[in-house]
C-alpha positions as CSV (number, residue, x, y, z in Angstrom):
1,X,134.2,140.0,124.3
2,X,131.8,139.4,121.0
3,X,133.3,137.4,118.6
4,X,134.3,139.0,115.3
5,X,132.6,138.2,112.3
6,X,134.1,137.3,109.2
7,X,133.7,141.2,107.7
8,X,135.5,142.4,110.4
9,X,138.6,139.9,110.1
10,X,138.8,140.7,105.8
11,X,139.3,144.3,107.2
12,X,141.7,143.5,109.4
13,X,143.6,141.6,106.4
14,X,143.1,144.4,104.2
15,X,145.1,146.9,106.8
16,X,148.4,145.7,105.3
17,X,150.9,143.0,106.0
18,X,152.1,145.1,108.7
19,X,149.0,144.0,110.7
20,X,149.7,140.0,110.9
21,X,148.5,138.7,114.3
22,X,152.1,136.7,115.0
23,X,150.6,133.0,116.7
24,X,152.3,133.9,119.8
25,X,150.3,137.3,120.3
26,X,146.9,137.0,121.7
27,X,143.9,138.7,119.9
28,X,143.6,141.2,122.4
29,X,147.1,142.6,122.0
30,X,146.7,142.6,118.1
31,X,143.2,144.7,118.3
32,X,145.4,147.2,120.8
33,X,147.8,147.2,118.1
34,X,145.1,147.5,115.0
35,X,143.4,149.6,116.2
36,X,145.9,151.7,117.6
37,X,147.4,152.2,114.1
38,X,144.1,153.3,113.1
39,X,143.5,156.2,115.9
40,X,146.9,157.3,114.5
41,X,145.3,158.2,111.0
42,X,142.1,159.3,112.7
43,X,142.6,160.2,116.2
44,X,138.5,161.2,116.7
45,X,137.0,157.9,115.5
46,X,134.5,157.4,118.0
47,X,133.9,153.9,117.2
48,X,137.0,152.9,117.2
49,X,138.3,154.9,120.4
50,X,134.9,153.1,122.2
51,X,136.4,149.6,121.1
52,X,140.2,151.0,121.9
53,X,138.9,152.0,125.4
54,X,137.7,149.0,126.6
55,X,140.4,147.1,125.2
56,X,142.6,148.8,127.0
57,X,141.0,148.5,130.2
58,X,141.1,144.7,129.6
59,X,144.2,144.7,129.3
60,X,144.5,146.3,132.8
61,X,146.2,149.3,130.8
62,X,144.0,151.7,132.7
63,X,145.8,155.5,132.7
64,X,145.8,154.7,128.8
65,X,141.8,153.7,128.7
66,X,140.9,156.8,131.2
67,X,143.0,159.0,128.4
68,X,140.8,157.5,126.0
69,X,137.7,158.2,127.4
70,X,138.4,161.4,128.5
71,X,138.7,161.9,124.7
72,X,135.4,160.3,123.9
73,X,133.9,162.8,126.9
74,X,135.0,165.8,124.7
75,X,133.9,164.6,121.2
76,X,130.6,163.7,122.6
77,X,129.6,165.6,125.5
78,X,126.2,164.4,125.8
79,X,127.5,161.0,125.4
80,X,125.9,159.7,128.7
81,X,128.0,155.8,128.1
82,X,130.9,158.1,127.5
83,X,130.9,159.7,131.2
84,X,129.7,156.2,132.7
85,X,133.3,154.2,130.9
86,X,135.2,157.7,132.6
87,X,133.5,157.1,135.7
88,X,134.5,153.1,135.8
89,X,138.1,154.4,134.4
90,X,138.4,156.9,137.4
91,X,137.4,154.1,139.4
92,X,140.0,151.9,138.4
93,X,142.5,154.1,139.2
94,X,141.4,154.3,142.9
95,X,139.7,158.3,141.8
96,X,136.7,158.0,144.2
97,X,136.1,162.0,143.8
98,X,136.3,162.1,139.6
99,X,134.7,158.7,139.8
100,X,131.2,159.8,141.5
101,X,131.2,163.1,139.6
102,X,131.4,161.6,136.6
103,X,129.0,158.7,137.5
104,X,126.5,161.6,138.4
105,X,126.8,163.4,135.1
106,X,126.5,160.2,133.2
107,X,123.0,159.6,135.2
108,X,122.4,163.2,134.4
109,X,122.7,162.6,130.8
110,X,120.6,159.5,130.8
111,X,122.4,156.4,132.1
112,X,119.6,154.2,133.8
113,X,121.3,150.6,134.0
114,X,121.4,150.9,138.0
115,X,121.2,147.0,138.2
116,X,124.3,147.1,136.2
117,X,126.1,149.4,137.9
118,X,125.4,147.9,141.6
119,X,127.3,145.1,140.0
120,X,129.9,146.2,137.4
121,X,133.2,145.2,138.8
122,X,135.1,148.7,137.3
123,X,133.4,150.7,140.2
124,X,134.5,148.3,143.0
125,X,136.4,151.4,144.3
126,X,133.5,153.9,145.1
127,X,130.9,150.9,145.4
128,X,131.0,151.2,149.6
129,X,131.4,155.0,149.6
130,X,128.0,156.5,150.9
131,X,128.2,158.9,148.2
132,X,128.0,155.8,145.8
133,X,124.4,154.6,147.7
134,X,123.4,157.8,147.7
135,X,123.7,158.7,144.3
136,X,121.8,155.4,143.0
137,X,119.3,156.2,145.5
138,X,118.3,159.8,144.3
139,X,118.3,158.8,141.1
140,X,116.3,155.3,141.2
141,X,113.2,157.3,142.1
């Protein structure tokens, strides 16, 4: 995870007292929490649901970070990293079918980091499915 600058902390601190990392709560459950409060106000900040998303799936909550993609899928469409972090979600939850589809659209819409995703641990799941090996193989070309 990339270490937040010092901008991003004085926003945190200007949130509100209500937003005090506790020293027995790890920074990873405080962003969950921040950030959380935030997609309350604005439940179709992209930026944030991105952040909120992969948070989640850190956290190994991944139902919650598939609902979240599946959101940033219908704000941006043509979001090709959108369908790729719903394709690793499905995966996660064991989804093989979902999974490939949504890994297809995502190299459909422009996703080209094949190297990447031979070794991303989120698609462990489908990984060994022929369909998996097939896919990267029509579209290496």
């Amino acid at each position: 995870m990339a270490h937040k600058g010092k901008h991003e902390e004085s926003k945190a601190k200007s949130v509100g007292s209500a937003l005090v990392r506790s020293p027995d709560q790890s920074q990873l459950d405080f962003e969950i929490d921040f950030f959380g409060a935030i997609l309350e106000r604005c439940p179709d900040y992209v930026d944030v649901l991105r952040v909120q998303g992969n948070n989640l799936t850190l956290k190994g909550r991944f139902a919650e970070g598939m609902q979240i993609d599946k959101r940033l899928v219908l704000l941006r469409p043509a979001d090709a990293l959108a369908h790729y972090n719903l394709a690793c979600s499905f995966s996660l939850l064991k989804k093989s079918d979902p999974a490939l589809k949504t890994l297809r659209r995502a190299i459909e819409l422009g996703y080209r980091d094949f190297r990447y995703m031979k070794e991303d641990r989120d698609l462990d799941f489908i990984r060994h499915d022929p369909r998996f090996r097939q896919l990267l193989r029509e579209f290496e070309k």
